[in-house]
BAFI-3210 file (N, C-alpha, C; in Angstrom, 3 decimals, decimal comma, padded with zeros to 6 digits):
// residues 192
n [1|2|3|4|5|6|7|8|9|10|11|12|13|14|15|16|17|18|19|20|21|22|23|24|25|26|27|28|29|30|31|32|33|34|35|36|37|38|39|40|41|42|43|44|45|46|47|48|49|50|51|52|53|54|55|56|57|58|59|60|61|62|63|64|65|66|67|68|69|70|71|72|73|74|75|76|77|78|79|80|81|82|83|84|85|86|87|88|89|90|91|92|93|94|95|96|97|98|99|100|101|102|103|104|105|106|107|108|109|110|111|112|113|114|115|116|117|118|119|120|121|122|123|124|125|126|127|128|129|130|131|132|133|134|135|136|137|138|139|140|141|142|143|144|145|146|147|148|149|150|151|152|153|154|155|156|157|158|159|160|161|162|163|164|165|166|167|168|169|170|171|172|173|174|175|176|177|178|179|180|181|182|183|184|185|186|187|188|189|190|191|192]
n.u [-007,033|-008,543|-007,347|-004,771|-005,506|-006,365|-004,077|-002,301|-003,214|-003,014|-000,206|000,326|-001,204|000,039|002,703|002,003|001,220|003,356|004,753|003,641|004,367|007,523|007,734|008,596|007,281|006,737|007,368|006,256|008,416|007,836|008,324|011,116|010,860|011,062|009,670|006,764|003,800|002,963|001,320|-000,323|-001,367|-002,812|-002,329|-004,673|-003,554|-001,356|000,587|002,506|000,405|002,005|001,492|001,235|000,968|001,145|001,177|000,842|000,267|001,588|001,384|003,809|004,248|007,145|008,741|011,949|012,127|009,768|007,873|005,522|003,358|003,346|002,220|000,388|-000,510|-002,133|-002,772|-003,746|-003,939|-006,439|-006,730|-003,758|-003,257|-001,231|-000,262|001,492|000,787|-001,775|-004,586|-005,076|-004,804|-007,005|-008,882|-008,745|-009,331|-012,164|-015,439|-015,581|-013,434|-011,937|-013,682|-012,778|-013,707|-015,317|-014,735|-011,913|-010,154|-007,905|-007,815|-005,358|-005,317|-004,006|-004,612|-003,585|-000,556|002,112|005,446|007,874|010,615|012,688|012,351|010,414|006,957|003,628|001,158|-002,140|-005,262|-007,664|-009,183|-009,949|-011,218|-012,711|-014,852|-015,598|-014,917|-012,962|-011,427|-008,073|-004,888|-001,501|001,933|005,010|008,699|010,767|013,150|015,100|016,882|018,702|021,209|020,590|022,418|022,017|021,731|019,444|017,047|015,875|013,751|012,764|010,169|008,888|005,991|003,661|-000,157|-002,787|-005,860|-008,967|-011,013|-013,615|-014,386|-014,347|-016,007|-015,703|-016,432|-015,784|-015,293|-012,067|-011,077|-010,295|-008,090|-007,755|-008,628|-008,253|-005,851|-002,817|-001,064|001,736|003,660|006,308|008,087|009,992|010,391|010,777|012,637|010,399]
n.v [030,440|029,744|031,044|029,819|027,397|027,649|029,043|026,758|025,034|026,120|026,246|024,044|023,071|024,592|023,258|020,936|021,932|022,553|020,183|018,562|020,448|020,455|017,696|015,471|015,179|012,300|010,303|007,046|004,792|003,446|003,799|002,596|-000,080|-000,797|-000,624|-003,265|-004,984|-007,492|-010,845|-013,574|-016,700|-019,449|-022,589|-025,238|-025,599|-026,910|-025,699|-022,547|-020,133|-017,647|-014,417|-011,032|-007,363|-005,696|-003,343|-000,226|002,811|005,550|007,794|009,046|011,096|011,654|012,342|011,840|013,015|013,568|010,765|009,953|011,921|011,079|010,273|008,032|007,205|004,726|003,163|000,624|-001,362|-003,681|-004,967|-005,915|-008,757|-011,007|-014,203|-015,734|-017,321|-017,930|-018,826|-019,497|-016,677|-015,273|-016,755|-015,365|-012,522|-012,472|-012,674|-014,755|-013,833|-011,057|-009,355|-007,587|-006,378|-004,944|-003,767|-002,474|-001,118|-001,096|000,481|002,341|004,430|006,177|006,267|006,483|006,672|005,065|005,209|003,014|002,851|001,916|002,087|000,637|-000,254|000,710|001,027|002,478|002,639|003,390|000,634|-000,115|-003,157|-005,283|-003,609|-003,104|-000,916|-001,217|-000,568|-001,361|-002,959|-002,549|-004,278|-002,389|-001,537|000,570|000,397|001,548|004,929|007,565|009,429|009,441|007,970|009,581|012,372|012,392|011,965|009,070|007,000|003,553|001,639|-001,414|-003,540|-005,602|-007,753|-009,385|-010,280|-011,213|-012,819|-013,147|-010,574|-008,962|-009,773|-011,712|-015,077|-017,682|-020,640|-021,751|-023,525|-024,637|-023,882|-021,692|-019,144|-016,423|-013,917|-013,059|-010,055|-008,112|-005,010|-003,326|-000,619|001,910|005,224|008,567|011,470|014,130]
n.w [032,195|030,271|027,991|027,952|027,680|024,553|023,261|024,071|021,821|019,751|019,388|018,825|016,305|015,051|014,546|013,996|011,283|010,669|010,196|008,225|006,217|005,809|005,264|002,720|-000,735|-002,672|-005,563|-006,789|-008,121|-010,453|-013,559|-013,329|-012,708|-009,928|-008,031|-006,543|-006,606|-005,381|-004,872|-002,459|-002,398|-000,593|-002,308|-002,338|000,385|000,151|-001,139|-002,368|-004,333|-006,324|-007,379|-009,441|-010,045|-012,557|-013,025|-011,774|-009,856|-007,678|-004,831|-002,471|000,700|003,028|005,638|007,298|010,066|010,894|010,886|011,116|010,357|007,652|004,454|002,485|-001,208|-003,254|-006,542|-008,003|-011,089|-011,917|-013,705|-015,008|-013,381|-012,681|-012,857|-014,052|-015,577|-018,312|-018,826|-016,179|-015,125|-016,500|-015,523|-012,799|-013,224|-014,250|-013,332|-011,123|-009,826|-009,898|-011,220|-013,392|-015,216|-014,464|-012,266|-012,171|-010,913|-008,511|-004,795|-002,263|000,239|002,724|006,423|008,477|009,854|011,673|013,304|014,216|016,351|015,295|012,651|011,953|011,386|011,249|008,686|008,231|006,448|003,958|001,457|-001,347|-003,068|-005,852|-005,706|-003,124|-000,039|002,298|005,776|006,526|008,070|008,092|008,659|008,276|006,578|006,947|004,257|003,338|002,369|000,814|-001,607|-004,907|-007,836|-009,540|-009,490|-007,442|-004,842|-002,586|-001,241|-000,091|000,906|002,715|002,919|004,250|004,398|005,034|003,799|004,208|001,142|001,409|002,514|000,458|-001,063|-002,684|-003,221|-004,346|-004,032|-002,762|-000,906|002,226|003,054|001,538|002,070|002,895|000,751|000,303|000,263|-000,769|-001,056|-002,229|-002,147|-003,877|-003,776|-005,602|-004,720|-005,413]
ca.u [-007,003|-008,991|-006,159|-004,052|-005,569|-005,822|-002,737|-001,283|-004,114|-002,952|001,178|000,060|-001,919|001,093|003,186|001,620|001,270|004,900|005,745|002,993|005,480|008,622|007,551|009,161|006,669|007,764|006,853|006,695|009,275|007,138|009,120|012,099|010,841|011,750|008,172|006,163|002,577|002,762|000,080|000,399|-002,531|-002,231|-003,308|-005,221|-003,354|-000,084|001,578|001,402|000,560|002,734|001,336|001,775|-000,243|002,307|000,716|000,064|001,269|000,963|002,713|003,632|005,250|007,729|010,013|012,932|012,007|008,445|007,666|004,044|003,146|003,357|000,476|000,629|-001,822|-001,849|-003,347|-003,671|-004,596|-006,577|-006,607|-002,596|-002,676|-000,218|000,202|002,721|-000,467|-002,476|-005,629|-005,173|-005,224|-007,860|-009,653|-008,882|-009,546|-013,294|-016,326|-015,547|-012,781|-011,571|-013,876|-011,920|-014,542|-016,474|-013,580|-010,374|-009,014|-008,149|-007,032|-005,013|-005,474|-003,725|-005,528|-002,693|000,988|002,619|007,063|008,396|012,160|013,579|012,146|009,774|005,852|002,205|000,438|-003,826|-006,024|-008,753|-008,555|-010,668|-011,219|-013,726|-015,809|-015,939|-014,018|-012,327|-009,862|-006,961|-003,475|-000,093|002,924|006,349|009,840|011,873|014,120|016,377|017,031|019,758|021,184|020,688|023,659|021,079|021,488|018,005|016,777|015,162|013,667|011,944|009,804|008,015|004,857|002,774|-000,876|-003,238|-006,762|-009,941|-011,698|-014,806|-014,805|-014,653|-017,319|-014,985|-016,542|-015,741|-014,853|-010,805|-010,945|-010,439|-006,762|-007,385|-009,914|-006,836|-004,749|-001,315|-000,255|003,028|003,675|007,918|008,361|010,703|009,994|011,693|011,523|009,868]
ca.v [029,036|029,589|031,622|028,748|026,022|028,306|028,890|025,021|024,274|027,032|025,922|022,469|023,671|025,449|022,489|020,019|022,288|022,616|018,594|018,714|021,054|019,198|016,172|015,425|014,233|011,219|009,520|005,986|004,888|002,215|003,372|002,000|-001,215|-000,497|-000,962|-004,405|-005,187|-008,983|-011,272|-015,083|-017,601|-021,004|-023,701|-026,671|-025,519|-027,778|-024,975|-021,367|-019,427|-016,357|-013,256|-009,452|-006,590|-005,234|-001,529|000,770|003,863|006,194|008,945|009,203|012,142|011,469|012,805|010,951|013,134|013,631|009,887|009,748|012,344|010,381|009,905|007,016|006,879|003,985|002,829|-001,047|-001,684|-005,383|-005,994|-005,982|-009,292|-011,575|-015,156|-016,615|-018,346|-017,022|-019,180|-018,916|-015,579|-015,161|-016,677|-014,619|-011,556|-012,853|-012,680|-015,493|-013,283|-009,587|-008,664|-006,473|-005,247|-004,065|-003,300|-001,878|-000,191|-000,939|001,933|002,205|005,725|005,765|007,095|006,952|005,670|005,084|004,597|003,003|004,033|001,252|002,343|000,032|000,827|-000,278|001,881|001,881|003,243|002,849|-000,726|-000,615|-003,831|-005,486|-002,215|-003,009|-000,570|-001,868|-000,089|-002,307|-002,283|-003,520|-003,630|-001,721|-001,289|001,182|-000,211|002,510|006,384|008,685|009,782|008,529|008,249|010,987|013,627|012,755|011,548|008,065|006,434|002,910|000,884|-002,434|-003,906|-006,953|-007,849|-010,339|-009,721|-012,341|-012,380|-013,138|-009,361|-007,990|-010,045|-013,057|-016,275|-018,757|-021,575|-022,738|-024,623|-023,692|-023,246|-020,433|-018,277|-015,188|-013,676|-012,283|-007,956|-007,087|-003,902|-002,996|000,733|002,963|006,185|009,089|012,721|015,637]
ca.w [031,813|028,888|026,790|028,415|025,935|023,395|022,903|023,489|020,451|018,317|018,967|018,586|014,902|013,874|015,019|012,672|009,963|010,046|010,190|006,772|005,069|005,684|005,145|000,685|-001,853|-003,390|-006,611|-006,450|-008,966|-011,333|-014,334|-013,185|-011,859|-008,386|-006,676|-006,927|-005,842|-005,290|-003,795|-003,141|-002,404|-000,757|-003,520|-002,113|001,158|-000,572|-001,749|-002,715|-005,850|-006,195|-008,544|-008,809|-010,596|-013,527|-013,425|-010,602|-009,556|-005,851|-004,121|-000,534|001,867|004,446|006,415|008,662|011,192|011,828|010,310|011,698|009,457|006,135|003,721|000,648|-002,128|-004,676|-007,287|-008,955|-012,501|-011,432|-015,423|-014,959|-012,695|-013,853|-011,943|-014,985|-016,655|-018,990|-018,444|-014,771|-015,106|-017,327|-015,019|-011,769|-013,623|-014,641|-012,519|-009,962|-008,587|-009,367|-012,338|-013,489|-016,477|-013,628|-011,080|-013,256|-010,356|-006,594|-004,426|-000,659|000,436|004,347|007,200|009,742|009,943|013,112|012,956|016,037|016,620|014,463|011,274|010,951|012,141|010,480|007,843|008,173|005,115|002,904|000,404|-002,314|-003,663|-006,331|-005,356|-001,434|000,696|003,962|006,659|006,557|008,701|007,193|008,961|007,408|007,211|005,982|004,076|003,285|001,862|000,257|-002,705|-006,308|-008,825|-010,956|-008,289|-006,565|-003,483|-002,901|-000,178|000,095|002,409|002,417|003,884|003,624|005,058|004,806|003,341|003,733|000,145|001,272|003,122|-000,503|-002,115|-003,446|-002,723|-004,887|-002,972|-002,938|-000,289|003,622|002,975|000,641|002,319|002,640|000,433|001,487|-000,390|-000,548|-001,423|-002,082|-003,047|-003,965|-004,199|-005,916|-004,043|-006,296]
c.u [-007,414|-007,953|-004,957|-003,759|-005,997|-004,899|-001,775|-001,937|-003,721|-001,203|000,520|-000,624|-000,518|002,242|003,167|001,715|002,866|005,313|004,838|004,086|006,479|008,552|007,938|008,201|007,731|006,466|007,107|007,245|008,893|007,824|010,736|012,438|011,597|010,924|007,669|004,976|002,671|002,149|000,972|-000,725|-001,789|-003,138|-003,407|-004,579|-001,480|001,079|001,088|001,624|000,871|001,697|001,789|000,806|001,105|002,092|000,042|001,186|000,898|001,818|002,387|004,180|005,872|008,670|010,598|011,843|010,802|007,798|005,889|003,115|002,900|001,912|001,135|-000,529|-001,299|-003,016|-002,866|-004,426|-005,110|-006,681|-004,738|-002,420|-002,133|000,699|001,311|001,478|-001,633|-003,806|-005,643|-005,920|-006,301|-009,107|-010,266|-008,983|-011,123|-013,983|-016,168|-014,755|-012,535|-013,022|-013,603|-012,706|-015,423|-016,034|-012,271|-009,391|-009,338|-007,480|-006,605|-004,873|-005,337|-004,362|-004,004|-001,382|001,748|003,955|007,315|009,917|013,320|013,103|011,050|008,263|004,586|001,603|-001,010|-004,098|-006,948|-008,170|-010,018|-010,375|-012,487|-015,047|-016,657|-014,355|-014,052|-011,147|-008,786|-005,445|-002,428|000,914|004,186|007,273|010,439|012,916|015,933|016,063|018,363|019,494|021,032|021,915|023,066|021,209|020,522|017,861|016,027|015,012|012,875|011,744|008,552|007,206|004,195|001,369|-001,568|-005,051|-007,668|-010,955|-012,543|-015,316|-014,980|-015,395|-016,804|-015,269|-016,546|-015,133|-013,474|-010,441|-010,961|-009,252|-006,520|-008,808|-008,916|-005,876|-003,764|-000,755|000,830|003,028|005,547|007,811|009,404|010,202|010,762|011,059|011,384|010,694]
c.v [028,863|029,976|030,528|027,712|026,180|028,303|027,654|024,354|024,885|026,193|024,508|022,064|023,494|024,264|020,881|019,912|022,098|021,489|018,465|019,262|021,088|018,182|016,141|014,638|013,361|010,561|008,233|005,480|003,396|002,167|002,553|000,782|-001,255|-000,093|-002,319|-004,472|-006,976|-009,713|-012,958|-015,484|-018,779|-021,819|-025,134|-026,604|-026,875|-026,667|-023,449|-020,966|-018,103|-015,575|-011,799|-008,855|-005,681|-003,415|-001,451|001,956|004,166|007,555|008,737|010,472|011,402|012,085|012,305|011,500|013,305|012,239|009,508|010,483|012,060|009,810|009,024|006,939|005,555|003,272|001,383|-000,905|-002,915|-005,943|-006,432|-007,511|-010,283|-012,561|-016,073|-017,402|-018,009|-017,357|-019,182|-017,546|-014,788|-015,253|-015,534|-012,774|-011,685|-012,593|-013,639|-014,791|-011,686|-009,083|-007,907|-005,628|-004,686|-002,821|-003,064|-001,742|-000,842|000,329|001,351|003,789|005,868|007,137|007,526|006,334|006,299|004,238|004,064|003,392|003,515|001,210|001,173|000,509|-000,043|000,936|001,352|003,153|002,569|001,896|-000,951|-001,605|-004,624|-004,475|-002,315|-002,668|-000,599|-001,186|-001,540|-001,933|-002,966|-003,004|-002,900|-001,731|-000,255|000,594|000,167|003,805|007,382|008,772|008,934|009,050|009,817|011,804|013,647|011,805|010,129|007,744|005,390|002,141|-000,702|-003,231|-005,478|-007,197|-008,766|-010,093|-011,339|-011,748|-012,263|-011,325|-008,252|-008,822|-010,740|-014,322|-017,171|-019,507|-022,140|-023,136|-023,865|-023,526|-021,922|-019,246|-016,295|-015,160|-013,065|-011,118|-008,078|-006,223|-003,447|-001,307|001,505|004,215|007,470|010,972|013,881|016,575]
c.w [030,348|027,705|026,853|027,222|025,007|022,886|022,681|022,150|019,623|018,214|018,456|016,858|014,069|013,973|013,869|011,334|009,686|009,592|008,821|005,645|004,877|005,328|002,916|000,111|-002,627|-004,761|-006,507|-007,778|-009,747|-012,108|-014,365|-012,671|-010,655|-007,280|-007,440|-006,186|-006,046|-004,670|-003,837|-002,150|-001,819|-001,946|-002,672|-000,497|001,325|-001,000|-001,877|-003,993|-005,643|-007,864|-008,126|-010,037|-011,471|-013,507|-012,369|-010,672|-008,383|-005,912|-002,375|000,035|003,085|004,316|007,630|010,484|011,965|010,583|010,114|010,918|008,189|005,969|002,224|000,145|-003,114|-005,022|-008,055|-009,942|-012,472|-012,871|-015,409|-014,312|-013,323|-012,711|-012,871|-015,597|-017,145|-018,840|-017,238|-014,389|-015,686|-016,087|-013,395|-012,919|-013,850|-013,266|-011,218|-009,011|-008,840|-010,035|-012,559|-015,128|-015,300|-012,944|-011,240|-012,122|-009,027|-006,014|-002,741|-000,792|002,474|004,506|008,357|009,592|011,226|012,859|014,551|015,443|016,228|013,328|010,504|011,565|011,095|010,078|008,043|007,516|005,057|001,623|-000,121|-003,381|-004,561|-005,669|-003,547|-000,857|002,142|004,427|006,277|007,047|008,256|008,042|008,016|007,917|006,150|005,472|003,579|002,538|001,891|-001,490|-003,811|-007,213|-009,794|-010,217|-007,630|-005,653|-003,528|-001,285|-000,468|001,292|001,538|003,489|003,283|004,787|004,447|004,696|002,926|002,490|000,205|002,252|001,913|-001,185|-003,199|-003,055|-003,391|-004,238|-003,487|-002,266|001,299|003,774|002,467|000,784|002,039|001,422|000,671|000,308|-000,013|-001,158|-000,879|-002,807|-002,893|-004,399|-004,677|-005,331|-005,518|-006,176]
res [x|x|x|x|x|x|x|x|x|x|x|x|x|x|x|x|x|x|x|x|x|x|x|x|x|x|x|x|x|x|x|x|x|x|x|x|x|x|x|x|x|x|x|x|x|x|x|x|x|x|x|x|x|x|x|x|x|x|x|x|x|x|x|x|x|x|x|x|x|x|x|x|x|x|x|x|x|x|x|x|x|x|x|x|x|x|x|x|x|x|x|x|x|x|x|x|x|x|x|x|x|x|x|x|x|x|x|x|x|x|x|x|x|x|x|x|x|x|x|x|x|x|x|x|x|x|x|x|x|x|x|x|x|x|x|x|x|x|x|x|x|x|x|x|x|x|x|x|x|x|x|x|x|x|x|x|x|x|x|x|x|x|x|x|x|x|x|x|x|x|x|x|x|x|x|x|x|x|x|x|x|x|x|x|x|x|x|x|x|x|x|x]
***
């Protein structure tokens, strides 16, 4: 019995390792504007305020066939954010909300991703924000993958989740409409 579940732990090892070393690094394809980090706020609970973060980069692995497998890293520049108004923005960059002389960088660093069998599925990681890190789950979709006119491979996917500020240590009060803000995250990625 014992060599039994030995052996199903060792195939089951070697099994994993393998879906690890299939799986294609990808670059996420910033220079070509063909990823976006975009947020959007309700204002006064009347409307919403759309922004996005002009500079980040990541990488991910996947593979079609063992999907579950896939790992994404990325990185936000929070001095980059950029709501179309310069005193706006001025201000969400300042101490009431990102500080971004304190807090330059946010990070998503996934823990697990789970595909269901229509390509779409929910990514959960680490979300470092204003220097408090929180699990967080986002759903996804693949949104497609093949060739590029350049001879190289591409695949993207897109997610969106919803993130209360006051869990990263944002409390300036905008009302009880605007306690959440809403991530998207569109990427393309280009394979290595």
């Amino acid at each position: 019995m014992k060599k039994l579940l030995l052996s199903t732990a060792v195939s089951g090892a070697m099994l994993l390792s393998a879906s690890a070393v299939n799986a294609a690094d990808y670059v996420i394809d910033t220079q070509g504007a063909h990823a976006f980090v975009n947020f959007k706020i309700k204002h006064l609970g009347y409307s919403w305020l759309h922004g996005r973060f002009n500079t980040f980069d990541g990488t991910f692995s996947y593979d079609a066939k063992t999907p579950n497998a896939s790992q994404i890293t990325v990185n936000i520049d929070t001095t980059s954010l950029d709501s179309n108004h310069a005193e706006r923005d001025k201000h969400l960059r300042g101490k009431d909300f990102l500080n971004v002389s304190k807090y330059p960088t946010a990070t998503f660093k996934s823990t697990s991703v789970k595909f269901d069998d229509d390509d779409s599925g929910e990514v959960t990681g680490e979300f470092t924000l204003h220097g408090v890190t929180k699990t967080i789950t986002f759903e996804i979709d693949k949104v497609g993958e093949g060739k590029d006119p350049w001879g190289g491979h591409r695949v993207g996917f897109e997610g969106e989740t919803s993130l209360k500020l006051a869990d990263y240590g944002i409390d300036y009060n905008l009302g009880p409409a605007s306690t959440h803000v809403d991530i998207g995250l569109s990427i393309e990625g280009i394979r290595q």
